[in-house]
C-alpha positions as CSV (number, residue, x, y, z in Angstrom):
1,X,15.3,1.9,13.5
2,X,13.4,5.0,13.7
3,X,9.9,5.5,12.8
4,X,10.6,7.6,9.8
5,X,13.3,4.4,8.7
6,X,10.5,2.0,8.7
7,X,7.8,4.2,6.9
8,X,10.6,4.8,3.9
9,X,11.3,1.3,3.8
10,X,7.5,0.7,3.6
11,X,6.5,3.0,0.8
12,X,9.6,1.5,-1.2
13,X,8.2,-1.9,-0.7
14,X,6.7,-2.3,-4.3
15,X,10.0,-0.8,-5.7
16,X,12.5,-3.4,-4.1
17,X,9.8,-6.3,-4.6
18,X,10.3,-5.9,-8.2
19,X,13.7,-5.6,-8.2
20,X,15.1,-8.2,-5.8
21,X,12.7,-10.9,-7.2
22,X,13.7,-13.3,-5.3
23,X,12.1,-12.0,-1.6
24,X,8.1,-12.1,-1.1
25,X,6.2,-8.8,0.0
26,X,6.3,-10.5,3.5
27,X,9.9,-10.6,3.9
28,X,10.9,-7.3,2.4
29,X,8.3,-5.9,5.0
30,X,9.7,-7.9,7.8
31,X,13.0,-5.9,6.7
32,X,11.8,-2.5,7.6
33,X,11.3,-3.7,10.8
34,X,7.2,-2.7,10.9
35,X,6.0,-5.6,13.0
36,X,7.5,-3.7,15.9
37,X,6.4,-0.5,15.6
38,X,3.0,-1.3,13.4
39,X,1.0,0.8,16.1
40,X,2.7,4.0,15.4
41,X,3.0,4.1,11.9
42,X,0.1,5.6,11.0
43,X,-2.0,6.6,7.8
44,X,-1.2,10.2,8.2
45,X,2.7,9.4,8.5
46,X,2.6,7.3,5.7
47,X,1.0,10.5,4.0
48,X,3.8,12.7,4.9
49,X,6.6,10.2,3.2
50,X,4.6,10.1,0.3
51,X,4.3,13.5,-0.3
52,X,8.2,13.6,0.0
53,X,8.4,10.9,-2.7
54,X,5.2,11.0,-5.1
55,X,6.8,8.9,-7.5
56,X,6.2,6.0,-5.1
57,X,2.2,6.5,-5.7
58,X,2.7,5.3,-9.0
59,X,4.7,2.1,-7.9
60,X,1.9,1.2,-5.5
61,X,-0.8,1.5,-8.3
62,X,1.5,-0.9,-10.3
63,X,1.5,-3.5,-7.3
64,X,-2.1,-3.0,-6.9
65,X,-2.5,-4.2,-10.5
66,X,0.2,-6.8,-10.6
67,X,-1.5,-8.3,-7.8
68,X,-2.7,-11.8,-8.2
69,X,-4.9,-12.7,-5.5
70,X,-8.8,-13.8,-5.4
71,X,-9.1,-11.6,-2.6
72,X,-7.3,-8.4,-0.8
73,X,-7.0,-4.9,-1.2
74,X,-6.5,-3.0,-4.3
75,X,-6.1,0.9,-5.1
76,X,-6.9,1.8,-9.0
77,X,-7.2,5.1,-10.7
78,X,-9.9,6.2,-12.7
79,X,-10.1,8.0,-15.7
80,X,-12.0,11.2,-13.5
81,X,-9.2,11.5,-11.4
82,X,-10.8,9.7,-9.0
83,X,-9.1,6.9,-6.9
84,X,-10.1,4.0,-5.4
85,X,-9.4,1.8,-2.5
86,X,-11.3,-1.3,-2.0
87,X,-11.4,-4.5,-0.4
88,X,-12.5,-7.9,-2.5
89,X,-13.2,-10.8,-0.3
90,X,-14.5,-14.3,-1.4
91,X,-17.7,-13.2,-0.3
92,X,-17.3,-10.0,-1.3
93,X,-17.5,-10.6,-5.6
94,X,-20.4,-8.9,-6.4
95,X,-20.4,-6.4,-3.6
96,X,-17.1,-5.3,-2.4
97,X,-16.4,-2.5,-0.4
98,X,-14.6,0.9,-1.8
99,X,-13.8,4.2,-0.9
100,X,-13.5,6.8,-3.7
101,X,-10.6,9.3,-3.1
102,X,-10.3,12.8,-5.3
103,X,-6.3,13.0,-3.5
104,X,-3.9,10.4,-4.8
105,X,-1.5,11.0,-1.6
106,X,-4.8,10.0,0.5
107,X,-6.1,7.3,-0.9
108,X,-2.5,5.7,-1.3
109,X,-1.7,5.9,2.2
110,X,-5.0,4.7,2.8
111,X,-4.3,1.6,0.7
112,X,-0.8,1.3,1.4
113,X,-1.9,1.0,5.5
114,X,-4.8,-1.7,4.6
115,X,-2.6,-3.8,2.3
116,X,0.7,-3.8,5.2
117,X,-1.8,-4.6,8.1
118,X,-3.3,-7.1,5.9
119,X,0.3,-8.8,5.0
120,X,1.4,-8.8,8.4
């Protein structure tokens, strides 16, 4: 697998998570084989692939929300254009930690790095 194989099956991750259905976000990212390469794939080169596919900025804003969790990352939009990536730990409720973006490629890659490093 080449490094630009693994960072297209990594930005697709939230697309084939909701189709398949029946693989967790740990599998499918087992799949693109990142656990061997994780120290090359880097924020900037997720960047890049999103840029060629921008529609996949909006299916990791619907993950984001889907999400589940009492803790994590999360990436939301807000209504100023603005976006968000942020971290809510257990600890973290009532102070969590968040970076405001003004580019949606940026702040995706951003999040989509955080949340992969996170899952692995």
């Amino acid at each position: 697998m080449t490094i630009n194989s693994v960072i297209c099956g990594i930005i697709s991750l939230p697309r084939r998570f909701h189709e398949t259905g029946d693989k967790s976000i740990y599998t499918l990212l087992l799949e693109t084989g990142y656990a061997n390469i994780r120290d090359q794939v880097t924020v900037d080169a997720i960047r890049v692939a999103l840029s060629k596919r921008p529609e996949s900025v909006a299916d990791w804003l619907q993950y984001s929300c889907d999400k589940r969790t009492t803790g994590g990352w999360y990436l939301k939009e807000e209504g100023s254009g603005e976006f968000i990536v942020g971290s809510m730990a257990n600890d973290e409720r009532t102070n969590p930690h968040q970076e405001t973006y003004h580019d949606k490629l940026s702040a995706c890659s951003v999040f989509v790095k955080r949340e992969i490093d996170s899952i692995m």
